[in-house]
C-alpha positions as CSV (number, residue, x, y, z in Angstrom):
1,X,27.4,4.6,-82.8
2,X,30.0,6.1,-80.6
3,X,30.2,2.8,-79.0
4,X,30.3,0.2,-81.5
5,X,33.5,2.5,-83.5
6,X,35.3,2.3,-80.4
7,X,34.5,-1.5,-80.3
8,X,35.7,-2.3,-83.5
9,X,38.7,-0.5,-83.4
10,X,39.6,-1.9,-80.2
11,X,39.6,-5.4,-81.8
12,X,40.9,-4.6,-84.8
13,X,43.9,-3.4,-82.8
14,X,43.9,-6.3,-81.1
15,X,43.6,-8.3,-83.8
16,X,46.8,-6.7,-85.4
17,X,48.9,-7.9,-82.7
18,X,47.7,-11.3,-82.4
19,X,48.7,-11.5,-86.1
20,X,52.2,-10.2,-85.2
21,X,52.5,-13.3,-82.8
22,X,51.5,-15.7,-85.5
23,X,53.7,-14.3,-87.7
24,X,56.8,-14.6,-85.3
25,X,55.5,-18.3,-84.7
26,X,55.7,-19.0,-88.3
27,X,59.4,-17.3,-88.4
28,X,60.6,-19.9,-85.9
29,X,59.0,-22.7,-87.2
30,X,62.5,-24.2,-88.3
31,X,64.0,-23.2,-84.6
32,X,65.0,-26.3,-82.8
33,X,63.6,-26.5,-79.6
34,X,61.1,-23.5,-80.1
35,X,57.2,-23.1,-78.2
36,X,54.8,-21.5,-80.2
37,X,53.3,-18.2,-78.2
38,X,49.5,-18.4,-77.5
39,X,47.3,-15.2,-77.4
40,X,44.0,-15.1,-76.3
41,X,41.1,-11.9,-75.7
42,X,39.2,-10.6,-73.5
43,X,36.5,-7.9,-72.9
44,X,37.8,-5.1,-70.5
45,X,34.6,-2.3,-69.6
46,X,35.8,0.8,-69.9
47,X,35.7,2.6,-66.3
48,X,34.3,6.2,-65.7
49,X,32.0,9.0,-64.9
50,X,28.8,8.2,-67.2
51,X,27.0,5.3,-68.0
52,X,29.6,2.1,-68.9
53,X,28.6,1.5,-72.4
54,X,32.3,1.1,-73.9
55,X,34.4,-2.1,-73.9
56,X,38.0,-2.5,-74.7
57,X,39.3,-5.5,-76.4
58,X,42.7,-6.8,-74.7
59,X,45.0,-9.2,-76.2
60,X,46.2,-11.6,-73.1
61,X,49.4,-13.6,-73.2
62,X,48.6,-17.1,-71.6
63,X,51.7,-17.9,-72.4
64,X,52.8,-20.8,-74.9
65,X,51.9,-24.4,-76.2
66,X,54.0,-26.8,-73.7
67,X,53.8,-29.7,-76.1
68,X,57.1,-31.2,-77.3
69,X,58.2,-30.9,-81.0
70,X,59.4,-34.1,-82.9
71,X,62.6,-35.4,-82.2
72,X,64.9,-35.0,-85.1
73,X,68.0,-37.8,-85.9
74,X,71.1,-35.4,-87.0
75,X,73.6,-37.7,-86.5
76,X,75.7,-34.5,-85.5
77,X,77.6,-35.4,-81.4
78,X,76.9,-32.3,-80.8
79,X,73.1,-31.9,-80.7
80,X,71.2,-32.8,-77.6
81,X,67.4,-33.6,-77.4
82,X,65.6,-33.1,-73.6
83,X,63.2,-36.1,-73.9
84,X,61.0,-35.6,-70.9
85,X,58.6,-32.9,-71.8
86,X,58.8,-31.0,-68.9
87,X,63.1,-30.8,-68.9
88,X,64.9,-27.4,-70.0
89,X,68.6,-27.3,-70.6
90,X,70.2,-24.6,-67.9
91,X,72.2,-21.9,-70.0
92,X,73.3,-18.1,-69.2
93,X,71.6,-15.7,-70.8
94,X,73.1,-12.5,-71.7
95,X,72.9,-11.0,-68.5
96,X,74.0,-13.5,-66.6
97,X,71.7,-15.0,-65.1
98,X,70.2,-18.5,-65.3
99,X,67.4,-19.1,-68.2
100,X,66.1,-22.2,-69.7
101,X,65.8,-23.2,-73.4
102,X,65.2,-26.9,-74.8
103,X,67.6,-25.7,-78.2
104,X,70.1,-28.2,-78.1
105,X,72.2,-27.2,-81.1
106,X,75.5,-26.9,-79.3
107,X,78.8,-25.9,-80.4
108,X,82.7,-24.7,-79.0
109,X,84.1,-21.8,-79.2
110,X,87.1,-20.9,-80.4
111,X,87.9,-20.5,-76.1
112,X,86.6,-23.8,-75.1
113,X,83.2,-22.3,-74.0
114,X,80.5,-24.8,-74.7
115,X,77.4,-22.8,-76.3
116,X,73.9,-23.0,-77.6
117,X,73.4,-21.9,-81.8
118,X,72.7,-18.9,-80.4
119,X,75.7,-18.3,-78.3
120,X,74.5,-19.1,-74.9
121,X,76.7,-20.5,-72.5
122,X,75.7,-23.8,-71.4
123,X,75.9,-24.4,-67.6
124,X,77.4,-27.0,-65.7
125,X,76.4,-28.1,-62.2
126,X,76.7,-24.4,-60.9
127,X,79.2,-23.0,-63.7
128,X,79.5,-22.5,-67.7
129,X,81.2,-25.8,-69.3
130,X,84.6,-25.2,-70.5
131,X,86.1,-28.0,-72.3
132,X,90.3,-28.1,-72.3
133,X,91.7,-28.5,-75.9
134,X,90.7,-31.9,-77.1
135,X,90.7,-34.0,-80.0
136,X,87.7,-36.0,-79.3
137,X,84.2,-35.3,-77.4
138,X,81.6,-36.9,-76.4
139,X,78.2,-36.3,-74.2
140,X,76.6,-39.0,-72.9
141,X,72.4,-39.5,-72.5
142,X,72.6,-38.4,-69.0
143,X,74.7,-34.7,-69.4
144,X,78.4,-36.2,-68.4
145,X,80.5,-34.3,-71.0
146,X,84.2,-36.3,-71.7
147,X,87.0,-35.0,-73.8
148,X,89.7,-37.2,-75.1
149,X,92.5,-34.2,-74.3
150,X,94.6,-33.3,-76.9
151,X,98.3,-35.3,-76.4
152,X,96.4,-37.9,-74.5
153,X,95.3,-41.4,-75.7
154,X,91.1,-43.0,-75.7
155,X,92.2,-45.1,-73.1
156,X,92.5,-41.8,-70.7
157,X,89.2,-39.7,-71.4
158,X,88.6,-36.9,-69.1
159,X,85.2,-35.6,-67.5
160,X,84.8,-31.9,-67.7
161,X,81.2,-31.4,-66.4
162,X,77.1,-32.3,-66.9
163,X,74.7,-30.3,-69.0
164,X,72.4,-29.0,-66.3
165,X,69.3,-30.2,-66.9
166,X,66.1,-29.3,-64.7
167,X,62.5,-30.6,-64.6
168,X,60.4,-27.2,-64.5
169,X,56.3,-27.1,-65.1
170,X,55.6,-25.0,-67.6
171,X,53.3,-22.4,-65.8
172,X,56.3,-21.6,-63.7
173,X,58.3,-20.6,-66.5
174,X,57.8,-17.0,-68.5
175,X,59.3,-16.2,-71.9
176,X,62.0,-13.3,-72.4
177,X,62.1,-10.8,-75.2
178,X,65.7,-13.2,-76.1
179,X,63.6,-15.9,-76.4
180,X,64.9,-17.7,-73.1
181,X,62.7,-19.3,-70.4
182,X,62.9,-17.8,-67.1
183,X,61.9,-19.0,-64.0
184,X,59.0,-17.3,-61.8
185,X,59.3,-16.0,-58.7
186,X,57.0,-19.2,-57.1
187,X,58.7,-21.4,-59.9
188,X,61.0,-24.6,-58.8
189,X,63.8,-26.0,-60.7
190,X,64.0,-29.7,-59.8
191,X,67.4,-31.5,-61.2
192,X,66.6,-34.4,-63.6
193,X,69.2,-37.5,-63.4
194,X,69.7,-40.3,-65.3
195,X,69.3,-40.7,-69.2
196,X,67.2,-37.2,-70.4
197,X,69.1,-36.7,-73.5
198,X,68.8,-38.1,-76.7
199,X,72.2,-37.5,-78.6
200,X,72.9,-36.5,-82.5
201,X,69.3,-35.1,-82.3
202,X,67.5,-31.8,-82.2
203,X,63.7,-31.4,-80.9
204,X,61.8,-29.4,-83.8
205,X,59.8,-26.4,-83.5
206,X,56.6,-27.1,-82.2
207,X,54.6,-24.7,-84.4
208,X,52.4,-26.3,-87.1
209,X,52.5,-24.6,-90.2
210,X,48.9,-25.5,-91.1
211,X,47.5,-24.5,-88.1
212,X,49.6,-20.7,-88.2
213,X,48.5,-20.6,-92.2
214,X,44.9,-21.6,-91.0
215,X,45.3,-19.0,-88.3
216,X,46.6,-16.4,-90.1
217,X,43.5,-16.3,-92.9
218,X,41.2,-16.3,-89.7
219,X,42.8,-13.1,-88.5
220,X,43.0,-11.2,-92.0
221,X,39.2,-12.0,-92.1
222,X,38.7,-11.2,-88.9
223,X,40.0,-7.8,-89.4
224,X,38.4,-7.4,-92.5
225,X,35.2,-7.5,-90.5
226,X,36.6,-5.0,-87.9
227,X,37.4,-2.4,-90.5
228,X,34.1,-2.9,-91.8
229,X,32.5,-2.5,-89.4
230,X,33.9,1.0,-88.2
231,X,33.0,2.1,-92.1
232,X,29.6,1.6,-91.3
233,X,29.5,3.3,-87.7
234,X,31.3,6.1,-89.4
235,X,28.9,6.0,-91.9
236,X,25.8,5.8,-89.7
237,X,27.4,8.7,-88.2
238,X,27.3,11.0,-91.4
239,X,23.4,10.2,-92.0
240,X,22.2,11.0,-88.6
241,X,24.5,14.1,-88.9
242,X,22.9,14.8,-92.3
243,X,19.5,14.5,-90.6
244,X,20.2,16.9,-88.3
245,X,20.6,19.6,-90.8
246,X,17.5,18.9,-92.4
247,X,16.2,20.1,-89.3
């Protein structure tokens, strides 16, 4: 009985926190660019002096679902869309060094600083992109980022840099507590030329909301069981502990 309690409540730890991913999957199901987190269990025997009857649950990360979300029309210069499946869009992340996110959702700050929607400067061929002040700007399907300087004329655009964008497998890539894609220590970042942007478009979220409501329902049930089943061990418990006083 002793072993089939700590069984259950084991997995229905387990279980708890592999609800907690689905739920965050389901938050960022409007996130452009966002790759839904997979979790996946595993029996772990328990190691010690006595006979190995106990077995501990463990919720794995294998990481998360590669597959591309749709590609989105905006209309909106701005946004950027990495069409081969395996490119990432170089930014800084808040500690300055280089991560990799496929959120295109661009915007300028009031410095010039050219940033992702959540503030992440976007980096050049070895540097953040800082655009001069401008009246008009463009990116073009391959990265080159022009600016029609302020004062200046269309016939006399200026080049001020190229989105760095890198062709990375997705095993070699692990996911931050920011949300940001870093590279492994094995990893290699391979630069991707030619056209790998599609322009006024966002890639969606690749979560499915079906499949995180579907999985969600299969979790709560799941637990349901879990719980139940450490009633009855405890329950089990207090009849063979009431037989024993009979004695």
């Amino acid at each position: 009985m002793d072993k089939s309690l700590y069984i259950a409540l084991t997995g229905a730890t387990e279980t708890l926190r592999a609800q907690a991913v689905n739920a965050h999957n389901l938050a960022n199901i409007s996130t452009p660019g966002f790759k839904a987190a997979m979790t996946a269990a595993e029996a772990l025997p328990i190691e010690g002096p006595g006979f190995e009857s106990r077995v501990n649950q463990l919720l794995t990360d294998p990481g998360f679902d590669p597959k591309s979300g749709m590609i989105q029309a905006t209309g909106r210069p701005l946004d950027v869309a990495v069409t081969p499946e395996n490119g990432w869009l170089a930014v800084q992340a808040p500690n300055g060094e280089t991560a990799y996110t496929r959120a295109g959702n661009l915007q300028v700050t009031s410095l010039g600083q050219l940033v992702t929607g959540q503030g992440h400067a976007v980096l050049g061929e070895g540097s953040p992109i800082t655009l001069p002040p401008f009246t008009q700007m463009t990116i073009a399907p391959d990265g080159t980022v022009t600016v029609q300087p302020q004062g200046s004329g269309p016939e006399s655009p200026a080049v001020v840099g190229r989105l760095q964008v890198v062709g990375i497998e997705h095993e070699q890539l692990t996911r931050g507590a920011d949300g940001l894609m870093r590279l492994r220590p094995e990893g290699t970042a391979e630069p991707m030329p030619g056209a790998v942007l599609a322009i006024g478009a966002l890639e969606t979220s690749n979560v499915s909301a079906a499949d995180a409501m579907v999985r969600m329902i299969e979790l709560a049930r799941q637990f349901e069981l879990q719980v139940k089943a450490i009633d009855t061990a405890d329950e089990n418990a207090r009849s063979s502990a009431s037989l024993m006083r009979l004695r």
